[in-house]
C-alpha positions as CSV (number, residue, x, y, z in Angstrom):
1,X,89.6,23.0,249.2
2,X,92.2,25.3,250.2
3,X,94.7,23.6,249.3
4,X,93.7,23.2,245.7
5,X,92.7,26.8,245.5
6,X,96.7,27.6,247.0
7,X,98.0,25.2,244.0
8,X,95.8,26.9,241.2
9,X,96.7,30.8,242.3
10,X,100.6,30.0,242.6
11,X,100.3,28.2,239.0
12,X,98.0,31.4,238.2
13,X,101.2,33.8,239.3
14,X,104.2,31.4,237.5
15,X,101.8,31.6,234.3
16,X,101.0,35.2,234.4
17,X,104.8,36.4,235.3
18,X,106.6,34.1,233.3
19,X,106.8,35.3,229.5
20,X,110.2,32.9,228.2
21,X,112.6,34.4,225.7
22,X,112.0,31.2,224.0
23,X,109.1,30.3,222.5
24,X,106.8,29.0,225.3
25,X,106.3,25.3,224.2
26,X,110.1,25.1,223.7
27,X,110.6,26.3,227.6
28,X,107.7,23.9,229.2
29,X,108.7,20.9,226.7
30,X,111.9,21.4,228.3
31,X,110.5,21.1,232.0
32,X,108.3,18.3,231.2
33,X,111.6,16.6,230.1
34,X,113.7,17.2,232.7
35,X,110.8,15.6,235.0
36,X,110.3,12.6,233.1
37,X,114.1,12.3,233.2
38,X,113.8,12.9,236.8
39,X,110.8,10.0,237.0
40,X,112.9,7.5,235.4
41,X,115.9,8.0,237.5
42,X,113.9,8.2,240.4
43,X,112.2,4.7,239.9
44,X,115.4,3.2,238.9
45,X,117.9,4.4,241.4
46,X,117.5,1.3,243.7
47,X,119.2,-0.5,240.8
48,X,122.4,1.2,241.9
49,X,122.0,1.4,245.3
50,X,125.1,-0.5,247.5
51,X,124.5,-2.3,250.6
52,X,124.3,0.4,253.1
53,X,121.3,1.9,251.2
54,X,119.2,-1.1,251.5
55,X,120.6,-1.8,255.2
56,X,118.8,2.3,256.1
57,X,115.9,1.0,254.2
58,X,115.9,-2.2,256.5
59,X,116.0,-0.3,259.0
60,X,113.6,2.8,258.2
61,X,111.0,-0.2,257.9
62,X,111.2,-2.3,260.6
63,X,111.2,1.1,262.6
64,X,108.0,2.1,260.8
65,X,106.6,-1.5,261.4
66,X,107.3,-1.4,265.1
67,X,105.9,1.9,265.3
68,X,102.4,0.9,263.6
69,X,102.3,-1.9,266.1
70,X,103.3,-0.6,269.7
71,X,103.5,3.0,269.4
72,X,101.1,5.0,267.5
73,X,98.2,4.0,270.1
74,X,100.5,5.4,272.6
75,X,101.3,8.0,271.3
76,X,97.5,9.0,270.1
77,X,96.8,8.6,274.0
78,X,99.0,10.8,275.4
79,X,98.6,13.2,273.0
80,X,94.9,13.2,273.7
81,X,95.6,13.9,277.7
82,X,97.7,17.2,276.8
83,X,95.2,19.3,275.4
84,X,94.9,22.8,276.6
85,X,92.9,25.8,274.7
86,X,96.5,27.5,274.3
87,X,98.0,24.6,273.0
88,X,94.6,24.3,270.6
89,X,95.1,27.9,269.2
90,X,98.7,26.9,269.0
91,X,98.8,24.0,266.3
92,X,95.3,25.8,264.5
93,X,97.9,28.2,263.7
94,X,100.4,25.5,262.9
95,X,98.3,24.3,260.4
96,X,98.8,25.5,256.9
97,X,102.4,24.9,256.8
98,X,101.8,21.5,255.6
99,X,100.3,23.9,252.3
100,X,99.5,27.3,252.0
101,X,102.6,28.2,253.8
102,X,104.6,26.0,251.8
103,X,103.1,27.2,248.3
104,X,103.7,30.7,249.9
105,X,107.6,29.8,250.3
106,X,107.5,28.6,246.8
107,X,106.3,31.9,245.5
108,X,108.4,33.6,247.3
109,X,111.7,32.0,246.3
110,X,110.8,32.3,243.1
111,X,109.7,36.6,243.7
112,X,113.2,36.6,245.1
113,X,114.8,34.8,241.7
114,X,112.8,37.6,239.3
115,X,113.5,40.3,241.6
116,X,116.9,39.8,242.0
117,X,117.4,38.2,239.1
118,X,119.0,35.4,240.7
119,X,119.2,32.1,238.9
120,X,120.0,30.1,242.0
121,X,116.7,31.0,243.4
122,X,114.7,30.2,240.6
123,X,116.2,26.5,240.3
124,X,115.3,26.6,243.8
125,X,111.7,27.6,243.3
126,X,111.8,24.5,240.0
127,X,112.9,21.6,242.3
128,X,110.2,22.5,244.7
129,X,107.2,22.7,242.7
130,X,108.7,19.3,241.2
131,X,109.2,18.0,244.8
132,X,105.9,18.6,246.0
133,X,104.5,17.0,242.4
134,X,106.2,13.9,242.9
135,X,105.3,13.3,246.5
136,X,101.5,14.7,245.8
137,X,101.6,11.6,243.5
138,X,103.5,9.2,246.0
139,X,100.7,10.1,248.9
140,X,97.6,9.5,247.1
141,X,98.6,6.3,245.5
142,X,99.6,4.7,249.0
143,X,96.8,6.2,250.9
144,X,94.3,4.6,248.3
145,X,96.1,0.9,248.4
146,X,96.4,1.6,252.2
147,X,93.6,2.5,253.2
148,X,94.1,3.3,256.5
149,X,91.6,5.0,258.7
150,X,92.3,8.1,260.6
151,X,92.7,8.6,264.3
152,X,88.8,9.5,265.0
153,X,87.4,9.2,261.9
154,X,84.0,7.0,262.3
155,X,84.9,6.9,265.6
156,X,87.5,4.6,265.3
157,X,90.7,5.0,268.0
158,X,92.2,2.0,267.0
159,X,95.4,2.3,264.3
160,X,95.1,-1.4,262.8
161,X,92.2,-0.7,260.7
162,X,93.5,-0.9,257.2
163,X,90.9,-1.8,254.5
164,X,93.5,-2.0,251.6
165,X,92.5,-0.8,248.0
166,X,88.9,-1.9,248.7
167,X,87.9,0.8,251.0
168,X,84.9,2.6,250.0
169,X,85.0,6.0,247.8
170,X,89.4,6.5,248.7
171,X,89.1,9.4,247.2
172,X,86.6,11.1,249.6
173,X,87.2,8.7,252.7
174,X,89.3,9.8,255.2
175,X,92.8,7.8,254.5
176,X,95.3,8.3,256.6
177,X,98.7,6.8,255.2
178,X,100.3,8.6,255.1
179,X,100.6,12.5,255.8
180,X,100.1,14.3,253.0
181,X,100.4,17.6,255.3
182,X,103.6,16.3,256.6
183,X,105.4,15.3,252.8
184,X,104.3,18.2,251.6
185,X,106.3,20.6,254.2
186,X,109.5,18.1,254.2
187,X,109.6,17.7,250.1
188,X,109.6,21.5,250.2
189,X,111.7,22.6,253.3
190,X,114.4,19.4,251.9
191,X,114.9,21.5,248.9
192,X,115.6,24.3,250.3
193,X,117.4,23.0,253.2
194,X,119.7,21.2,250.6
195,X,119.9,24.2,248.4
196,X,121.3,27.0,250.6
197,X,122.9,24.2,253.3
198,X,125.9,26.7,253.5
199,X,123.5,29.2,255.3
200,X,123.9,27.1,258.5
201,X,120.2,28.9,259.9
202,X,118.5,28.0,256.9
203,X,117.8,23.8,257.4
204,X,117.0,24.1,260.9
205,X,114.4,26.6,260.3
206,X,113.1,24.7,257.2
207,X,113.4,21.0,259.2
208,X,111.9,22.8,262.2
209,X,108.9,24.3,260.5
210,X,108.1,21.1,258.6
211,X,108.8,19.1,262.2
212,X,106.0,21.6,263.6
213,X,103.9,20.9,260.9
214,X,104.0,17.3,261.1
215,X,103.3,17.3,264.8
216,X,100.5,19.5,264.3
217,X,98.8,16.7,262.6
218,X,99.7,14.6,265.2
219,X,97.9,16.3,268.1
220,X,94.9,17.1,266.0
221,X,93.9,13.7,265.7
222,X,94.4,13.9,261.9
223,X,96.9,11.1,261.2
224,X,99.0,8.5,263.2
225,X,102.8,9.5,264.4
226,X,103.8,6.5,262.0
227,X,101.8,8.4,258.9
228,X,104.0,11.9,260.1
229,X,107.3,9.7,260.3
230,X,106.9,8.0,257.0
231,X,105.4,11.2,255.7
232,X,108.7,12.7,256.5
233,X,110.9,10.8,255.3
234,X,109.3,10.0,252.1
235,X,108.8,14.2,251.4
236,X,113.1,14.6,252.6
237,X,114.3,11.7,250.4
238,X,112.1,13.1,247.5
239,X,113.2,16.5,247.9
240,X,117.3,16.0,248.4
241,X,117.4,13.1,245.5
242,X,115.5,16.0,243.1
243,X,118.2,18.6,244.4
244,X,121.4,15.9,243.4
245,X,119.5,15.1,240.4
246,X,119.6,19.1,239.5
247,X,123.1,19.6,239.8
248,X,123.8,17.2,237.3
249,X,121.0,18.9,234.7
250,X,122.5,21.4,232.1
251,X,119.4,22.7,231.6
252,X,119.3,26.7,233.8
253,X,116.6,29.0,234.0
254,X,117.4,33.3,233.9
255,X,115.1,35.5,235.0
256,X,115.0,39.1,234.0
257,X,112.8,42.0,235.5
258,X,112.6,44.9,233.3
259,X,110.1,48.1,232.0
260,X,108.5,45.3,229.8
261,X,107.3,42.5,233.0
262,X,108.9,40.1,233.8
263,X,111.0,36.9,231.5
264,X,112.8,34.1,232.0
265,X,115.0,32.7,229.7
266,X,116.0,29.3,228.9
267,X,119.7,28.0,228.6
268,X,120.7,25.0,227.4
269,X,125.0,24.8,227.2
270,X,126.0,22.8,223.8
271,X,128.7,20.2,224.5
């Protein structure tokens, strides 16, 4: 629930601030275009991938696969010697990165882009909210045809039990592949790690906070290390792709802060 009242106050904020220079429908039919451009190429990029894409992808999967078979009941029982009450208070803590943290770092990017009226940061703040869109959509359609249950849910400890699209009510059961916590944090902190790469602090602290994140689900029995690690990867590809995919857009964004509130103009170069 708090996740979906985080998503409705930051879209609350973006509509409230954001009064375009342009007519309003001209400014969002832009956006919705760029992301439907953004869909398509998405979908269709494994038409052009060469051979060492599909050889990572090889690999990425039988990684995953061995993972699902030999290590995540391992891993779930070692994690489940190490708890301590510190270590509890710890990763309770740890917890909202994987979304009201993450929506906060959205908003504030985007703060920073009015504020300072920086353009950068705004595209920034874009790319993100698309990110986390796009992987929103990616989780909930696997973890319905998965239907994987989580570590502890109905008493279950065993990671094999998959029920497939069939399982009962996927919307409100427990599913478990994979993280949505986890591809949240990494389709958010891949963005800006990408972004603002030449501030050499800036993707280790955004890898390291999503890394934290995704652990944290680990050790709270909420979802299997191979639902974190796809989780991951899935929210990192998503995020870097959208961040190529923006450089090649004409399409910029201009914020301005002024006596009047704030605006954000829409630039589109003519050829």
């Amino acid at each position: 629930m708090k996740k979906y009242l985080s998503i409705v106050l930051l879209l609350l904020v973006i509509g409230l601030s954001v009064k375009a220079q342009k007519r309003d429908t001209t400014l969002f039919k832009q956006i919705v275009v760029h992301g439907l451009d953004d869909t398509k190429a998405f979908l269709t990029s494994p038409l052009s991938w060469e051979k060492k894409d599909w050889l990572v992808l090889s690999g990425f999967t039988a990684a995953t696969g061995a993972l699902i078979i030999w290590g995540d009941q391992p891993i779930y029982d070692f994690n489940n010697r190490i708890h301590t009450n510190r270590l509890d208070a710890f990763y309770e803590n740890i917890e909202p990165l994987g979304n009201i943290y993450s929506y906060m770092a959205i908003g504030a990017i985007m703060l920073k882009g009015f504020v300072q009226k920086d353009n950068y940061a705004m595209e920034t703040a874009f790319i993100a909210m698309e990110s986390f869109a796009f992987t929103g959509v990616y989780n909930r359609t696997i973890k319905t045809l998965a239907g994987r249950n989580r570590p502890n849910y109905e008493n279950t400890t065993n990671p094999h039990q998959w029920y497939g699209p069939f399982i009962e009510n996927p919307f409100i059961k427990k599913v478990s592949f994979f993280s949505g916590h986890t591809t949240t944090a990494f389709s958010i902190a891949s963005v800006f790690a990408y972004r603002y790469k030449d501030d050499k602090w800036v993707p280790y602290v955004a890898y390291g906070l999503a890394s934290l994140g995704g652990i944290q689900r680990i050790y709270n029995n909420r979802h299997w290390a191979s639902d974190v690690l796809v989780g991951a990867a899935i929210g990192t590809a998503t995020g870097i792709f959208l961040s190529k995919q923006w450089e090649e857009n004409s399409i910029r964004f201009y914020p301005t802060l002024g006596t009047n509130g704030a605006s954000l103009s829409l630039v589109i170069p003519i050829e």
